[in-house]
N, C-alpha and C positions, 0 to 999 in steps of 0.2 A: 504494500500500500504506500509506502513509505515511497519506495523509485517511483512508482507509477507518479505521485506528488511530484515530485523534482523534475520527474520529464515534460511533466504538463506544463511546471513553471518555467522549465526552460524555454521549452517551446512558445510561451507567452511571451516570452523576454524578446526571444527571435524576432517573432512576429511584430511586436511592437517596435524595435529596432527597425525593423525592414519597411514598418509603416511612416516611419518618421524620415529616414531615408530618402525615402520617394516625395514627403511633403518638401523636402531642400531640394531638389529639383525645379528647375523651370519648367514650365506648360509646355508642349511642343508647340512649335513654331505654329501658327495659321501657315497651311500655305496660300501664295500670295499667286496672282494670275496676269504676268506680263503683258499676256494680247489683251486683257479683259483693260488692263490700265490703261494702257497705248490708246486704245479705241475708246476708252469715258475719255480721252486729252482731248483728242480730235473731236469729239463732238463739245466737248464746253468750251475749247478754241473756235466755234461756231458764233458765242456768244462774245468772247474776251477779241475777236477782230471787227465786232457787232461797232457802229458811230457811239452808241452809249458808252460803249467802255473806250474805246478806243482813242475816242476826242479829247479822251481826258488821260491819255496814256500816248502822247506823239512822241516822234523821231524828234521834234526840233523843241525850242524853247519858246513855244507860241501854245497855245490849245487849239485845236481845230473844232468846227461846228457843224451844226446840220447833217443830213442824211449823207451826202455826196463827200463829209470828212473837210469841208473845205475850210483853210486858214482864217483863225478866227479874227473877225472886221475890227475896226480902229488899231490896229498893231499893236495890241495885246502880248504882254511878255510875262511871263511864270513868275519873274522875280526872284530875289534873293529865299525865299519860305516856300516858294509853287502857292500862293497868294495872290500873286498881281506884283503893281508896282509901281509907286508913289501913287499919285492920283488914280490909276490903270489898276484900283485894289480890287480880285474879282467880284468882291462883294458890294462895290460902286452897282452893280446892274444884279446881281444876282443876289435876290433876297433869301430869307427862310424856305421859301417856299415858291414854287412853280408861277408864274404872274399868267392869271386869264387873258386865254386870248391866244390863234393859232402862231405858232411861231415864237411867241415872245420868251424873254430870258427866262428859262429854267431856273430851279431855286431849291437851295438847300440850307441849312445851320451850317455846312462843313463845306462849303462849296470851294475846289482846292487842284490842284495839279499835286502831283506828286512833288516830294521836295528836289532841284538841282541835283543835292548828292547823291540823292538813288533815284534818277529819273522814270525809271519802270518803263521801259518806252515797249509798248506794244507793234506799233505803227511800223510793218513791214518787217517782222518776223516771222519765220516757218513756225510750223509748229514744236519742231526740234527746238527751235533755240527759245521758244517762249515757253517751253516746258521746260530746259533744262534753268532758265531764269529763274522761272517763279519758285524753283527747288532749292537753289542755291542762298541760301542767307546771307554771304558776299553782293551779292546783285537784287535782293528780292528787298532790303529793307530791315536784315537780321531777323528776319520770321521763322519762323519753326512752319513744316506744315500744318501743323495743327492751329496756329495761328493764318497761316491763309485759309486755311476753311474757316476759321472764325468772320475774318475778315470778308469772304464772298457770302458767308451765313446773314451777316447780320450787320452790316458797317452802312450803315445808313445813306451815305455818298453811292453804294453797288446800290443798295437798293432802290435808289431813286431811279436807275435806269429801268425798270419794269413800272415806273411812274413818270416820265417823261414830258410830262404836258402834250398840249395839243397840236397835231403837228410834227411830231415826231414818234418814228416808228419804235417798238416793242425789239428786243433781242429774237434771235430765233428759236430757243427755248424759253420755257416757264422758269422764273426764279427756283421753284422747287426743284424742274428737271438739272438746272443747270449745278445747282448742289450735290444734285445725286452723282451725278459724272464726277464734278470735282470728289468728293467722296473717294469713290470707284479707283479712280485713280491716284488717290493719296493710300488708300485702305491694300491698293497690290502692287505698292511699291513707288510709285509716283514716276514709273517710267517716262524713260522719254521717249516720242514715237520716232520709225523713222522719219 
């Protein structure tokens, strides 16, 4: 009776060793799905080369307007903040909010160009190099992915582009869709396409 004891309790001992073991272990990995990612870039690069995101993401130091992307009237410059400059402060025309009426100045609390030192510039990138950007914390603005999905979720400036005033067109996704792909694509690795 006595061994039979001991072997139970050894075996108990065993057992809970080998269970604690396994708790100091990391999860295995999710695996992650390259094409799955590649292909959510390219479709929410569908929305991110869209005049809403774009006009506010150029090659040059001006913002670009309207559907056709064209350079934006009175020779409008970013300035030292992606703000405007001196009198030229974006906020001179662009209020809180959207102004009634087809065409007129769009309107935000945040209304902004990206700052000079991380320009963001969208405006004639493949989708290679504007994935590999927005991945990159050197070129993205010191973001974490996790923080650009924050930033496409819910950053008031993105979202005004699915609120546009009147006059101006919608992205080619739904704000919602366009989060799922960004998602999709940060969640299997944040590939970059070819």
């Amino acid at each position: 009776m006595k061994a039979t004891r001991m072997i139970f309790a050894t075996g108990a001992i065993a057992m809970a060793g080998y269970a604690f073991h396994l708790q100091g272990q990391d999860a295995p990995a999710e695996k992650k799905d390259a094409a799955a990612s590649k292909a959510a870039f390219k479709e929410a690069y569908k929305v991110l080369m869209h005049p809403r995101c774009m006009n506010c993401h150029p090659a040059g130091d001006a913002p670009l307007q309207g559907d056709d992307s064209h350079p934006h009237t009175m020779n409008v410059k970013a300035g030292p903040k992606g703000e405007g400059f001196a009198a030229m402060k974006c906020t001179s025309c662009h209020q809180n909010a959207n102004l009634p009426g087809e065409n007129m100045p769009p309107g935000n609390p945040v209304w902004h160009l990206p700052p000079p030192e991380m320009p963001m510039v969208f405006e004639g990138k493949s989708p290679a190099e504007l994935a590999a950007q927005l991945k990159d914390p050197k070129h993205n603005g010191g973001k974490t992915l996790e923080q650009i999905l924050h930033h496409v979720s819910e950053d008031q400036l993105v979202l005004w582009g699915w609120n546009p005033g009147e006059g101006r067109t919608l992205p080619p996704l739904s704000h919602e869709e366009f989060v799922k792909q960004m998602k999709v694509w940060i969640d299997n690795g944040a590939e970059v396409p070819d």
